[in-house]
N, C-alpha and C positions, 0 to 999 in steps of 0.2 A: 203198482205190482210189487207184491212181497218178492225178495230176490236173496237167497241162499249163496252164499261165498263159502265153498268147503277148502280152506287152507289159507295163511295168512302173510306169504312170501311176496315180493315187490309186488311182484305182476299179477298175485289177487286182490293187491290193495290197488295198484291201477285202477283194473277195473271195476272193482267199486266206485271209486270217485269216479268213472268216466259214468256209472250206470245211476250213481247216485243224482248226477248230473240233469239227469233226463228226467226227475221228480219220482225215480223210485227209491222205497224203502231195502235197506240190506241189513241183512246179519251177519257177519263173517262166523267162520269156527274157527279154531284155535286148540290144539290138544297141550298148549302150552297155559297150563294158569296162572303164572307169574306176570303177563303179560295179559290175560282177560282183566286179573288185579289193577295192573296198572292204569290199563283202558275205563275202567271203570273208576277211578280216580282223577285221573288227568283226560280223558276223553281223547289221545293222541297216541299216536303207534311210532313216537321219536325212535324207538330202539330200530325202527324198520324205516320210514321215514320219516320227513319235518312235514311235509306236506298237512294244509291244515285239515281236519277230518268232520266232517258237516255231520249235524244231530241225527241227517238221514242215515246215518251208517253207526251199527251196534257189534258188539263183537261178546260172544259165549263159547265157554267149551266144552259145551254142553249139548252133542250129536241130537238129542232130539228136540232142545229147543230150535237149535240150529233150522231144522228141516220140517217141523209141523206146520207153522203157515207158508211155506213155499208155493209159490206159483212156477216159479223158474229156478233151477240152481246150476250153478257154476262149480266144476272140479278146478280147481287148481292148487292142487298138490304135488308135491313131487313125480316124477312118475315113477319111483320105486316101493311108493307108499300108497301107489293106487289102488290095486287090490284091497290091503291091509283096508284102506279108509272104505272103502267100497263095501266091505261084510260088516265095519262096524253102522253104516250107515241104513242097512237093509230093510231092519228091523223100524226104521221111519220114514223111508222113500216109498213115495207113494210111485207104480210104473208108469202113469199117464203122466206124469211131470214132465215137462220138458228140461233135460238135464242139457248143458254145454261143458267137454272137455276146455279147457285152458291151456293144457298139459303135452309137452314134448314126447316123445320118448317111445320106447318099446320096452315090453316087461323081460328082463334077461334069463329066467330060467326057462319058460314056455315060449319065449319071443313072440306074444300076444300082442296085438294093437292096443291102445288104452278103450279103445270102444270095446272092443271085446268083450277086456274086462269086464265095463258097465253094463253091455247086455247080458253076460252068462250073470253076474253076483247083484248085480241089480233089478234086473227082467227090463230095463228101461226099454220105452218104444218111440220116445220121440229124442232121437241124440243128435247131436250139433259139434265137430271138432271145430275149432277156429286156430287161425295160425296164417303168419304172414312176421312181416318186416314192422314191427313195434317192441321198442325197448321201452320197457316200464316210466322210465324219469320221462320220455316224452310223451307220451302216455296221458301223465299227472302233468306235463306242462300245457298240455291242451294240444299239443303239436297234430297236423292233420295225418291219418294214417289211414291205411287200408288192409283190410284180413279176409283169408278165404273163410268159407262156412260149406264146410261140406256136411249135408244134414239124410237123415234118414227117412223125414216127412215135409212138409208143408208147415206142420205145426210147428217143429222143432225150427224149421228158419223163421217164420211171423214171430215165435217168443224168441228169438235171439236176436231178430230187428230189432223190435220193442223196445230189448233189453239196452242193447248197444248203439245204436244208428243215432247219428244226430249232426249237426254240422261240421266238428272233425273228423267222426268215424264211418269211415264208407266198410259195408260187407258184400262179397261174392259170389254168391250161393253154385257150389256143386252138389254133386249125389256120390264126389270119388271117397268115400272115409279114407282108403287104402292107402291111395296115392297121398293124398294129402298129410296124412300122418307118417307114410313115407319122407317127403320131402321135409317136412317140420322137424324131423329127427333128424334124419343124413345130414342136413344142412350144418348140425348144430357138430358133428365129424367133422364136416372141412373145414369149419370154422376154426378150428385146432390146428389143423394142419396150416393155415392163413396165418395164424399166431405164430408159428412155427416158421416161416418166412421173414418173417417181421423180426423176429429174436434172431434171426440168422443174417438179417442183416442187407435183406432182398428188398425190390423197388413194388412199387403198387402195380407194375409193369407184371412182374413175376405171379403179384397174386392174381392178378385177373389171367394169366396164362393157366393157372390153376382152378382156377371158378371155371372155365370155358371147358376142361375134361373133365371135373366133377359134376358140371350140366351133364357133360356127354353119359358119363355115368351111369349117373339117375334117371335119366330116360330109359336106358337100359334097365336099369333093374323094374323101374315100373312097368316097362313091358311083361318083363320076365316073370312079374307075378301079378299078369294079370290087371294091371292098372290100368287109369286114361294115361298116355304118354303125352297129352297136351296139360292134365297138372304140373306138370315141370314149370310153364310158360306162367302162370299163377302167382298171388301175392304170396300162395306159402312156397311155391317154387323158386325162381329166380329171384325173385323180391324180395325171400327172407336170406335165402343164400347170400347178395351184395352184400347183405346189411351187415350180418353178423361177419363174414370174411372182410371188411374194410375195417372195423371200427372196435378200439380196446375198451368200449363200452360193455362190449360183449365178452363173458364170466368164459366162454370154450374160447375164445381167442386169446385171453389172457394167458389163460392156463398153455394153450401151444406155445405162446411165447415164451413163459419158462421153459421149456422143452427148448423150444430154439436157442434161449441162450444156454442152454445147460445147467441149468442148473441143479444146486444139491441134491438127491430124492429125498432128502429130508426136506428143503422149503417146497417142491411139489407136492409131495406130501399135507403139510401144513396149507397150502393154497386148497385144496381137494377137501380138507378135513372140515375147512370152515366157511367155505363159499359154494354154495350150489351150482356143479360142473353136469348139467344133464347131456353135453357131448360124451363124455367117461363112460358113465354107465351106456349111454344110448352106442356107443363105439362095442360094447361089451357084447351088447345085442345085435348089432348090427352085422359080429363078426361072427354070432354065432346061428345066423337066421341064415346068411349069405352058406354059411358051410353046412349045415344041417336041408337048405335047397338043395346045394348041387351048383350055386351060381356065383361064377365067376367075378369079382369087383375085386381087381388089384389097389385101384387108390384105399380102398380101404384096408388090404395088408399090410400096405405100407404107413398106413399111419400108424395102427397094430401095434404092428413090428418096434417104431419109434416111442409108442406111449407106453407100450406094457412090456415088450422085449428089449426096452433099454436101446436099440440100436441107434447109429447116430442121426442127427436130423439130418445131417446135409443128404442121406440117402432120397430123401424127397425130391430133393432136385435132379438126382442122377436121373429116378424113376418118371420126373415127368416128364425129361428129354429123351429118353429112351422109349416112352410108353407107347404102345401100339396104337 
């Protein structure tokens, strides 16, 4: 199977190799050509990883090379650049492709799903979110992992088996897109706030007192618009929630931890400027979905409050002893 990689950040090089693994061909894109240059020099994406990169996997930044023999394609781009990639992409997506998001997030000015996006700018009909508990480096170590796939047909899950499945990678197939991209995003909020404990100085005790109200949470919301409330229970649900709130692997927990220790808004700053933080942006959305409903999620004022209004961290703790 030809297999289309739209963006070339860790965790689309991931899954490349997991996909290239399984004797398919990929193409990555890249809107960066100093880096297509490179790749096609040295045949290696060192700037991105050392991991070694097999002949099955190519790399163009070239949108319609990128996408003219696709069978399958993979978004994983930012999610603030979803859209943007989405109109330049149109003009060579064919609609009956089976497209898979990769991708965290909620769009912040519309507070749109990433599927969304893909079906109004794309007309796609077979889509696939996937999202659960896999950090990139274990990913490419071979490490065994599992992810939801909540898909829109039949077809979109058979070509995202296909694409993905194979002895380390288990998939789960739902029909929730909502939830599940729900869960995939929120998670990557408390994951911040978890950093935020950890800078502060607080036990693993404390953070799982924190995962067990943000569960509560989440359920809540997913009810409240509509969702399954059993996606919570889920590899994108609770599954990716532990992962990224234990572990400074994770780019939103690091970033709470600055915050927890206090530090400068200049090296915050500087952390945000140059490592991809999709809790930030997704927190951005997340506060403005919840106010523009009508629905209530205090954990996430108060994280709000602490990332963008400056207030101090330890409020965290007052808030989650006192929380209803």
């Amino acid at each position: 199977m030809n297999i289309s990689v739209i963006g070339t950040g860790i965790y689309g090089v991931a899954l490349s190799l997991n996909m290239a693994s399984n004797g398919h061909k990929i193409m990555m894109w890249t809107e960066n050509v100093e880096l297509e240059k490179h790749f096609r020099e040295k045949h290696d994406l060192k700037p991105i990883t050392d991991a070694f990169i097999p002949d099955a996997i190519n790399l163009t930044s070239d949108i319609k090379e990128a996408l003219e023999s696709a069978d399958f394609v993979v978004l994983a781009t930012s999610a603030k650049y979803t859209r943007s990639i989405c109109i330049q992409m149109k003009k060579h997506f064919n609609t009956l492709t089976p497209i898979c998001i990769a991708t965290k997030g909620i769009e912040n000015d519309t507070y749109s799903f990433l599927s969304d996006i893909v079906q109004k700018e794309l007309k796609a009909k077979h889509i696939t979110v996937i999202s659960g508990p896999t950090f990139a480096v274990d990913l490419i170590k071979g490490e065994p992992v599992g992810l939801s796939a909540a898909v829109t047909t039949n077809k979109a899950y058979k070509f995202t088996e296909l694409a993905m499945c194979n002895e380390r990678v288990k998939l789960r197939e739902n029909r929730d897109l909502c939830g599940t991209q729900l869960c995939g995003s929120v998670k990557n909020v408390i994951a911040i706030a978890a950093g935020m404990l950890d800078g502060l100085g607080f036990s693993e005790s404390t953070r799982a007192f924190l995962i067990t109200e943000a569960m509560h949470d989440m359920k809540e919301l997913l009810l409240k618009l509509e969702c399954n409330p059993k996606t919570i229970m889920s590899f994108a649900g609770i599954g990716d929630l532990m992962l990224t709130c234990s572990s400074p692997k994770s780019r939103n927990y690091r970033y709470g931890k600055l915050l927890g220790e206090r530090k400068s808004e200049e090296e915050i700053e500087d952390y945000l400027t140059h490592t991809t933080t999709e809790g930030y942006y997704t927190l951005l959305s997340i506060k403005g979905l919840t106010k523009n409903r009508k629905i209530k999620m205090p954990i996430i004022n108060i994280i709000y409050d602490i990332a963008i209004n400056h207030k101090d961290p330890e409020e965290l703790v007052d808030f989650l002893i006192t929380k209803a």
